[in-house]
N, C-alpha and C positions, 0 to 999 in steps of 0.2 A: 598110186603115189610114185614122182620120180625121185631116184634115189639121191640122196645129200652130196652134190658134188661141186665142184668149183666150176663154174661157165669154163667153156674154153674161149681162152684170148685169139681172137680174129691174129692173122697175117698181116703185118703192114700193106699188102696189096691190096687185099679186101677193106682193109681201112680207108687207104685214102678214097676207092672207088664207093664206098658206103657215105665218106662225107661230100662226097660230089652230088652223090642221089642226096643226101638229104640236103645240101644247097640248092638243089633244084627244085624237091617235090617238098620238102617239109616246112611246115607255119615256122618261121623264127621271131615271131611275137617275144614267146618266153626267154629269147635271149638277148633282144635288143630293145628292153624298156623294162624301165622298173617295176618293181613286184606289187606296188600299188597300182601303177598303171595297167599292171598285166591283170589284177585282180576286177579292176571296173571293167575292164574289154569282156572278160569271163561273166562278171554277171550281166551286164547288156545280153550278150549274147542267148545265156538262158531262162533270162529274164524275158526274149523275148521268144519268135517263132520257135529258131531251133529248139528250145526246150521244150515248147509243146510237142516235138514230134520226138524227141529222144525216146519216151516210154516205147512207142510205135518201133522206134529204128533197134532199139535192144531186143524185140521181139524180133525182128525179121532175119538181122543178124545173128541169132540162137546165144545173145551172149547172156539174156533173165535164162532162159531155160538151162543152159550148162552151167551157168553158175549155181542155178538151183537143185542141181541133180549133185554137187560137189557137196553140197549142202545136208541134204536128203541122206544121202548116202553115207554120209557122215564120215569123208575126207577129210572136210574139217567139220569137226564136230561141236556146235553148237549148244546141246543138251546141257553140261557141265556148267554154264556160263549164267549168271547171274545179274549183271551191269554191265551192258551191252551197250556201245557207241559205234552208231551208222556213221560215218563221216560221207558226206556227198550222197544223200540220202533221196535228192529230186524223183526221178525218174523209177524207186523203188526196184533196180533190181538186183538189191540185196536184201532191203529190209523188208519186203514181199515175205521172202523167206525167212527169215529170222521169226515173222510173225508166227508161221507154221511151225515151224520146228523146233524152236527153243521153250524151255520151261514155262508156262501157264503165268507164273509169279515174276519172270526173271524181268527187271527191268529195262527198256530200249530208251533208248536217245537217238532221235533221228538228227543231224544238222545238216547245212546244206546251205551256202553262202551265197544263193539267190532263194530271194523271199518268193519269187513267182514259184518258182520250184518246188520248195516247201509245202504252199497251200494246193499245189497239184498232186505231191506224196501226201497228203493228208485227205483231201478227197477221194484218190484211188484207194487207198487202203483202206478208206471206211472201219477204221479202228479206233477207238480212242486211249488204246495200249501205250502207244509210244509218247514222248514230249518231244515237241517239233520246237526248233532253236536255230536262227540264222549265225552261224557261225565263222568264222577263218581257220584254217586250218592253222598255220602259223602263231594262233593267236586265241588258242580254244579257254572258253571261259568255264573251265573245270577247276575243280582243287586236284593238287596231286593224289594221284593213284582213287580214283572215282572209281576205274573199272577195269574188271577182271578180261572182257575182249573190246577188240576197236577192229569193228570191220570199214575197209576204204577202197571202195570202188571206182577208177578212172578219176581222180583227185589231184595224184603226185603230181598227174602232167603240168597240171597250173600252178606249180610251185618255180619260182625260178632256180632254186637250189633245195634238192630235194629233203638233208639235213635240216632246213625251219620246220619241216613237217613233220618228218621222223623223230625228230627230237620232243616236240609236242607230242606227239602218239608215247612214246618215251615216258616224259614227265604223267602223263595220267591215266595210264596203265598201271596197275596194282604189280609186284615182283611174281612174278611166275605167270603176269597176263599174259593172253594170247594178241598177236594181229592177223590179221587176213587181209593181204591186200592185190589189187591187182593195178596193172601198170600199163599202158601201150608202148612194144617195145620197136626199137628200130628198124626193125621190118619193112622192108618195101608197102607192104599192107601197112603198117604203121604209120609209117609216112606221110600215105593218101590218107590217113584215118588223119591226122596231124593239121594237114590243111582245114581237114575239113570241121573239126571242132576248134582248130582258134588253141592246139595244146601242143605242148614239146613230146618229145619222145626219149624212151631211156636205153640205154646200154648196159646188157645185163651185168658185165662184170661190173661195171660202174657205179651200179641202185648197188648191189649185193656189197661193195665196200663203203657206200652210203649207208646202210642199213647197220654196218658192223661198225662203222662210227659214231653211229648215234647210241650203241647201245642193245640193239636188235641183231642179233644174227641170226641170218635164217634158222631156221626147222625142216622145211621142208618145201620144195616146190613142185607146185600142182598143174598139171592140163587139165585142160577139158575132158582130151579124150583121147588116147592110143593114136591117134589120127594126126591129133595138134601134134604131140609129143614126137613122131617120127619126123613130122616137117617143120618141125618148130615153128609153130604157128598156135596165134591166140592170145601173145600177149606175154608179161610177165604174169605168173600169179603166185605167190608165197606167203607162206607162213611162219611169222617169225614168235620167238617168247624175251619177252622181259626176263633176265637171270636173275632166280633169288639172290636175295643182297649177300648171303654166305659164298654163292657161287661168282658174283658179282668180285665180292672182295680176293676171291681165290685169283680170280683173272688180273689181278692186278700187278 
């Protein structure tokens, strides 16, 4: 686990030369058309080919297996957890593992706002454990506070302002639930990742005061592996808690 610290703030030089790369190499879908429109281009897309090969491409990429070993490992630790919501559930490489390692009884919610997607996580996993549910993130058809964790893998990107999401994650998470989420972040690797799914990309200091206005501050942020964490690389991945409502109101 890396230690609780504030991102360091880029240099204005590395700034401007970061938005020139991302005017060059990065999809700007997510920031020049509305969040409806951006939401149909999203499902087309995994609705079609590419989402049949996603399961494929997160194997090749080692991103199911390092996410599964954070898992496993119990970095973030799942056991505890009894009302468990997958958000962006298609390609199963989270709730693969949730299926493994979380409590026998504890209940899963898979969503995933391509219906193609869904009935391809429900084939692979050959479970009939979870409840599969075409969802929005912006627009989850939960009651408040349903569940005590909300795992959300490579999601945010499709949000045009990551607060609709966060805020939703927010509302129906239980007070002292957990999040798990992970993020593609503005990385050159990012970037080309950016193009190539049709998603925006984030700026760490930027999600992390995203997250602290919705309600979410972090806990903790996770690598993969000693490897990522020295070259910063791999993405965003963090762990944030909903604040009991006594601690909630102290913050005030």
């Amino acid at each position: 686990m890396a230690p609780l610290s504030s991102p360091e703030k880029p240099n204005p030089k590395r700034l401007r030369l970061k938005k020139s790369l991302r005017s060059l190499i990065e999809f700007g879908g997510g920031d020049q058309i509305d969040q409806n429109q951006f939401q149909s281009t999203t499902r087309k897309l995994y609705d079609g080919p590419a989402g049949a090969v996603l399961y494929l491409a997160s194997k090749l990429s080692l991103h199911d297996p390092l996410v599964g070993r954070i898992i496993k490992t119990r970095r973030f630790d799942v056991t505890e957890f009894r009302s468990i919501l997958d958000i962006g559930s298609g390609a199963g490489q989270i709730l693969g593992h949730l299926l493994r390692e979380t409590h026998p009884e504890a209940r899963l919610v898979a969503c995933d706002l391509s219906h193609q997607m869904l009935k391809r996580a429900r084939n692979r996993m050959d479970s009939a454990r979870p409840n599969y549910l075409s969802a929005d993130l912006t627009k989850l058809p939960f009651r408040d506070e349903s569940f005590d964790c909300v795992t959300c893998g490579w999601v945010l990107e499709y949000v045009s302002d990551p607060r609709d999401g966060l805020s939703e994650i927010y509302r129906v998470l239980q007070p002292g639930g957990s999040l798990f989420l992970l993020a593609t972040e503005d990385k050159f690797s990012g970037m080309l990742n950016s193009r190539t799914w049709k998603c925006r990309t984030y700026n760490r200091v930027e999600l992390k005061q995203a997250f602290e206005d919705s309600g979410l501050p972090w806990k903790e942020q996770h690598w993969f592996t000693p490897i990522h964490q020295f070259l910063r690389l791999g993405g965003i991945i963090v762990e944030a808690t909903k604040p009991l409502e006594a601690e909630a109101i102290q913050s005030l």
